[in-house]
C-alpha positions as CSV (number, residue, x, y, z in Angstrom):
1,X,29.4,14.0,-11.0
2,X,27.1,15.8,-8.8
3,X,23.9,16.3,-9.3
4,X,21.8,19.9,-9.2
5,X,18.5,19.6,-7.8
6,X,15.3,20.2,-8.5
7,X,15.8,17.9,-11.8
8,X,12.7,18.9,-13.8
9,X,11.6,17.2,-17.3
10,X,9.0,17.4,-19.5
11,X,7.1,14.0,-19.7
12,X,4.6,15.0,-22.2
13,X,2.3,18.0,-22.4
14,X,0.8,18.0,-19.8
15,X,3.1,15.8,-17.6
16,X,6.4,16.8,-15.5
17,X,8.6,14.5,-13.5
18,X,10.4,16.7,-10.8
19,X,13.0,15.2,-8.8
20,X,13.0,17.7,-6.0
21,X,16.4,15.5,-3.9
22,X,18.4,12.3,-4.2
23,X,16.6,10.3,-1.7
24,X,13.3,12.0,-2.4
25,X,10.7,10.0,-4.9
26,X,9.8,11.1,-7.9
27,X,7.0,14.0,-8.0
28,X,5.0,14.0,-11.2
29,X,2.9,16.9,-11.8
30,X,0.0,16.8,-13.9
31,X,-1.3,20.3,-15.3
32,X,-4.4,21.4,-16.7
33,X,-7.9,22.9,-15.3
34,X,-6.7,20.9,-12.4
35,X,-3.1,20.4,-11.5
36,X,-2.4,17.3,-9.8
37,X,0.9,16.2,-8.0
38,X,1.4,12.7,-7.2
39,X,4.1,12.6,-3.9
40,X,5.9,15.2,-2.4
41,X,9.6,13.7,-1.6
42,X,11.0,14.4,2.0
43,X,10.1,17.0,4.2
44,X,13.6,18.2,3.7
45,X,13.8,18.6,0.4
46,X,10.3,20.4,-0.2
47,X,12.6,23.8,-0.9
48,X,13.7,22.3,-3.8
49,X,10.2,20.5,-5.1
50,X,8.7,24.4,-4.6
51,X,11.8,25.4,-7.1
52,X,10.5,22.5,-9.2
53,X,7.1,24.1,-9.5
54,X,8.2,27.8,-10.0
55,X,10.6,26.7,-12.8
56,X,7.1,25.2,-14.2
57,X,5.3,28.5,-13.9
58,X,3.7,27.1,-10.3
59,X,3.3,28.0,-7.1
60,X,2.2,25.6,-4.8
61,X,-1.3,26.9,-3.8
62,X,-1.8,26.2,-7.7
63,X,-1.6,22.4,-6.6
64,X,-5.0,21.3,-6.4
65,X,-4.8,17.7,-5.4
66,X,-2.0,15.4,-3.8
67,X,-2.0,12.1,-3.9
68,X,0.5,9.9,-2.3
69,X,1.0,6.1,-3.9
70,X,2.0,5.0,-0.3
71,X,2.9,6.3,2.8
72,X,6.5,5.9,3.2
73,X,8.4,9.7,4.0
74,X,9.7,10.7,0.7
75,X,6.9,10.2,-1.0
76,X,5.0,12.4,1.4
77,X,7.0,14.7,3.1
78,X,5.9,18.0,1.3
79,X,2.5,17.4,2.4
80,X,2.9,19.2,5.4
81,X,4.0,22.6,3.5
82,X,1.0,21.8,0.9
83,X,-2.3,20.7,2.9
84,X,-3.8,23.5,3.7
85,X,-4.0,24.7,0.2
86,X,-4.6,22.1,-1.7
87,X,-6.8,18.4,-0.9
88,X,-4.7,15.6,-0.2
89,X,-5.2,12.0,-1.1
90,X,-4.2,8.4,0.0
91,X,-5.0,4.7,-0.2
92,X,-7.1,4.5,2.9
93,X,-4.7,2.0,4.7
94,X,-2.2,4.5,4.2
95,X,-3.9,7.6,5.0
96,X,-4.3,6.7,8.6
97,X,-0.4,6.3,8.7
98,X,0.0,9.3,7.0
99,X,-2.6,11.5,9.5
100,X,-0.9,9.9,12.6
101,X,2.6,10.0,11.4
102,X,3.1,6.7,12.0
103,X,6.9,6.4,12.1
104,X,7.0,2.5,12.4
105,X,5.9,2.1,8.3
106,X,6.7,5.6,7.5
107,X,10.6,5.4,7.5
108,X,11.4,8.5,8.8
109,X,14.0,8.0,11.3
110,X,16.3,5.9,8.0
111,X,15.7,9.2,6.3
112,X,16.6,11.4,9.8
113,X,13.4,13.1,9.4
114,X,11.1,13.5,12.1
115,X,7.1,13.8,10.0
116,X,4.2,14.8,12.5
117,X,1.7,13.7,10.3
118,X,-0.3,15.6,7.8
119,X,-3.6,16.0,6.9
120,X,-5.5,13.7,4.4
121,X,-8.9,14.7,3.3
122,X,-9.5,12.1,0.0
123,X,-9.4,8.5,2.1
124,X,-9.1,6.6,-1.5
125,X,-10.7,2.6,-2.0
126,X,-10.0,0.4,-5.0
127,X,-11.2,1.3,-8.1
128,X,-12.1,5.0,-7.3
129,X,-11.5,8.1,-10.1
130,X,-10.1,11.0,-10.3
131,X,-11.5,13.3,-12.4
132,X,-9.0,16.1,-13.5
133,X,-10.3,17.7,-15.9
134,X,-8.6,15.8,-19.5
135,X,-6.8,13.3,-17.3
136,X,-8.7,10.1,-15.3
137,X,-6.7,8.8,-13.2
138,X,-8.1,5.5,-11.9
139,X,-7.2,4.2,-8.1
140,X,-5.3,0.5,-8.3
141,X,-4.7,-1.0,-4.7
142,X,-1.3,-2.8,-5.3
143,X,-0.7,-4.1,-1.7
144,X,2.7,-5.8,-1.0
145,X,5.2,-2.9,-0.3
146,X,3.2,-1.4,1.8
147,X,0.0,-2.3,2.4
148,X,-1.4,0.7,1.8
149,X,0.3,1.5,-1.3
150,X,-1.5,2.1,-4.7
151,X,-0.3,3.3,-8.2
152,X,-2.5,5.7,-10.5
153,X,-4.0,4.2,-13.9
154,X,-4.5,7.2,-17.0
155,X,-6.3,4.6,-19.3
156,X,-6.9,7.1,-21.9
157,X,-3.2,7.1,-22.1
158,X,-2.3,4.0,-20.9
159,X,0.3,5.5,-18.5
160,X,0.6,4.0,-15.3
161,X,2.1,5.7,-12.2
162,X,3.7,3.3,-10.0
163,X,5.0,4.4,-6.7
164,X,7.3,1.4,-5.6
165,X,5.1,-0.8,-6.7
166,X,6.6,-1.3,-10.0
167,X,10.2,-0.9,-11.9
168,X,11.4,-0.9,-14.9
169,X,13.8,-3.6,-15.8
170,X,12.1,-6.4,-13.2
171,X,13.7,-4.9,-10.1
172,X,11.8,-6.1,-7.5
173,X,10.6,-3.6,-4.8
174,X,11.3,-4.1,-0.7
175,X,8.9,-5.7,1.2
176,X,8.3,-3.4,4.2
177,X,6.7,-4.2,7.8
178,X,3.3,-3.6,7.2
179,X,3.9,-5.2,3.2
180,X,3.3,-9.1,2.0
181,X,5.3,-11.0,-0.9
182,X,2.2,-12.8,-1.2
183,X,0.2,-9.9,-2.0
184,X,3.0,-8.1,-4.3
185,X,2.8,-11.1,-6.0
186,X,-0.6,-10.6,-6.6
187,X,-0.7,-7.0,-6.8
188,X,1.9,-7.6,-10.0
189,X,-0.2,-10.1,-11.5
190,X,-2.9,-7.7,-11.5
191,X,-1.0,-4.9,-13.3
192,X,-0.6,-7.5,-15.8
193,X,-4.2,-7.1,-16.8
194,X,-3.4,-3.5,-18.0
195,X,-2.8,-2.3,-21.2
196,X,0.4,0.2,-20.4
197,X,2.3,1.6,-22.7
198,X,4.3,4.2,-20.6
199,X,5.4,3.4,-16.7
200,X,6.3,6.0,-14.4
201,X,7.9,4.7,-11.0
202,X,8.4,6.7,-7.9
203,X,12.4,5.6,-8.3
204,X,14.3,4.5,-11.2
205,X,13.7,4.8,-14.7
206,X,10.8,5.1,-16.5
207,X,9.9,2.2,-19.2
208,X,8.0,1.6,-22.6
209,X,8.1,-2.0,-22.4
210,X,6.0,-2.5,-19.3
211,X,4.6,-6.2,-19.6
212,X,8.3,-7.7,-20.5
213,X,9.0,-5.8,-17.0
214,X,6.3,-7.3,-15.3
215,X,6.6,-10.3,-16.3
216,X,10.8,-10.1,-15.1
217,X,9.5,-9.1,-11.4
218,X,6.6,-11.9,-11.5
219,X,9.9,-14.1,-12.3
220,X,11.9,-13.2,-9.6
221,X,9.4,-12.8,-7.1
222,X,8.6,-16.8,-7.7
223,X,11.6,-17.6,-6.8
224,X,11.7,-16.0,-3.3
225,X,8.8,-18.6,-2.6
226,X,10.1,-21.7,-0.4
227,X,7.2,-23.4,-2.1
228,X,7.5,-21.6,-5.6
229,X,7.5,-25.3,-7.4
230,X,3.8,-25.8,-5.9
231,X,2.9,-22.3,-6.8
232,X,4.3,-23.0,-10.4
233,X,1.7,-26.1,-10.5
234,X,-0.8,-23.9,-8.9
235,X,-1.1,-20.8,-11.8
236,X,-1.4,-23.8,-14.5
237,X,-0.9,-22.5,-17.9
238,X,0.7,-19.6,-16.4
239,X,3.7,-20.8,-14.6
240,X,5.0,-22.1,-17.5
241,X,6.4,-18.7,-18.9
242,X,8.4,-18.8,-15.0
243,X,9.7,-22.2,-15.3
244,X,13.6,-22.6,-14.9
């Protein structure tokens, strides 16, 4: 059955997921005093992500901030059409990818696009905020696949936007050339500490039942480990719950 894009859907008030393309990432817009969009999908398919937005009442120099959860090309293809009008914002070890288009991490040649780079005015760090008006949106370095890559924290709300960081159902996310399993591993064990009640990925489907997925992709990730028995010894009390 084929598939009409944009795909646009209410999340909650306040919250739409557009899909602007099949290969594209999720876009989640986030409206309010100040609109926010988190990724832009492919260059290619930013027609359809503008269509997205007008179906929502939107034009795009009503997009006050971007912010991309990695640097990877469709998640931040639509930055081109989109930075002079509105501020865009990356983990800083992706932003520099992002400025230069780095093609090496960025993907763009498996996705037969060609991305010059775009600008990036909000380098982000760890544990920074953003401010939008009756949304926070707290800045959570998850290094492993990318290592630049970062996913979004409303704590008010306990939603957490993922990127590729996280998946529903403990599907494990690719480990790219500048990524680390040891620091996914990590990065996951970090999300652990959240209280989320809602998870919203850059791919897939969303999920209400967040820790049981964590706790699937901790699983599997342990098993990629040549060494995982040691590591199992290692996390104590922990490793228990991964035990065969």
């Amino acid at each position: 059955m084929a598939v009409d894009y944009p795909c646009v859907r209410k999340v909650k008030e306040g919250l739409y997921k557009i899909k602007p393309g099949r290969y594209s990432a999720f876009s989640y817009l986030i409206t309010g005093d100040i609109n926010v969009l988190i990724d832009t999908g492919l260059m290619s398919d930013y027609p359809r992500l503008e269509e997205g937005l007008f179906e929502l009442g939107l034009k795009p120099g009503d997009i006050d901030i971007v912010l991309n959860t990695h640097e990877h090309c469709d998640h931040v293809g639509g930055n081109l059409y989109l930075q002079e009008s509105s501020l865009i914002g990356a983990y800083k070890y992706s932003a520099v990818k992002i400025l230069y288009g780095d093609d090496e991490v960025m993907r763009c040649r498996h996705h037969g696009e060609q991305f010059p780079g775009s600008k990036v005015h909000l380098w982000l760090n760890n544990a920074d905020i953003i401010n939008a008006g009756s949304w926070i949106l707290k800045v959570i370095h998850t290094p492993g696949h990318t290592s630049g890559s970062m996913c979004l924290y409303e704590p008010g709300r306990r939603i957490l936007f993922s990127g590729d960081t996280l998946f529903a159902k403990g599907t494990v996310s690719n480990i790219y050339d500048s990524g680390s399993l040891g620091e996914y591993f990590n990065s996951l064990r970090l999300l652990k500490t959240l209280k989320i009640d809602l998870l919203l990925p850059g791919h897939g489907w969303e999920s209400r039942n967040v820790e049981r997925d964590i706790e699937l992709t901790i699983e599997k990730v342990i098993q990629r480990f040549p060494n995982r028995k040691y590591l199992l010894r290692l996390l104590g009390g922990d490793g228990k719950a991964y035990m065969e």
